[in-house]
N, C-alpha and C positions, 0 to 999 in steps of 0.2 A: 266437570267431573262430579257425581252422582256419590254421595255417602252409601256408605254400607253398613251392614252388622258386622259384627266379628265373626261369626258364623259365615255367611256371603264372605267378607274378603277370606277366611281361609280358605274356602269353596274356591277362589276364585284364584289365588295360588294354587294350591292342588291341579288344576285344573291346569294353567298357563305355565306352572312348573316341569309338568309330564310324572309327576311323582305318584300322581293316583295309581298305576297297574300297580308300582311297587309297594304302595298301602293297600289297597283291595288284595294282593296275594297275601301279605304279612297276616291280615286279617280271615283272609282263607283258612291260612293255618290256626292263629290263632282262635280261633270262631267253629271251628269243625266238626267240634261235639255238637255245638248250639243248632249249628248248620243242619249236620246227619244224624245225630242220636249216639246217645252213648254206645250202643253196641258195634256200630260200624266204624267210628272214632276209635273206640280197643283194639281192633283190630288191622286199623291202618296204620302204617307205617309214617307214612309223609304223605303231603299233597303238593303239586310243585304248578303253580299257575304262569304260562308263559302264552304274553297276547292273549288270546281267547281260548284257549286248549287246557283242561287242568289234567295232571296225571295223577292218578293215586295210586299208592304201592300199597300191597301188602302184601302177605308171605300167607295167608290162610284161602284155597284155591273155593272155596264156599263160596266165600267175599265176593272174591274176582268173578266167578259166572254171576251171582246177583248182582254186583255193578253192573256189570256188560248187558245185560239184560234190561235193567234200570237206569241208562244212561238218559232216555229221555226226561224221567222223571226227576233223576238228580239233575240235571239243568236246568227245569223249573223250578226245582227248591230253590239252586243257589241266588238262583238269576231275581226271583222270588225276597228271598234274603238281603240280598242288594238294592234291590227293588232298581234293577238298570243290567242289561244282559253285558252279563261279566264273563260266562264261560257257554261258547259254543259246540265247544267237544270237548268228549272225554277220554282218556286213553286209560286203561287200567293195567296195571305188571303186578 
């Protein structure tokens, strides 16, 4: 057996535990300004990541055709952000 860092073995938990999707979405949410910019942030509701699909709600209909329209390009952000493809689609409500 091979020493690690503390770094590598949480990595390596996260990892063999299956807990990573449910730390990368917590981080979704938490992370969403950082992610999209304060302007899109104010006006979302939630972000709700499940498997590879993220939804994001809002109630301002602006929002929602600019999502829909930018759905490619917020997948590169996030995915970008992550630096490891987190989210392959987008669903907007």
């Amino acid at each position: 057996m091979g020493s690690y860092s503390i770094g590598e073995a949480i990595n390596l938990l996260i990892e063999r535990s299956h807990w990573k999707p449910k730390i990368i979405a917590y981080r979704m949410s938490e992370e969403w300004e950082e992610i999209t910019g304060k302007t899109i942030a104010r006006y979302t509701r939630s972000v709700d990541l499940q498997g590879k699909t993220l939804t994001v709600y809002t109630d301002v209909a602006a929002l929602k055709q600019e999502l829909r329209f930018g759905k490619e390009h917020l997948i590169e952000r996030i995915n970008e952000y992550f630096k490891e493809t987190v989210v392959l689609e987008v669903i907007v409500k």
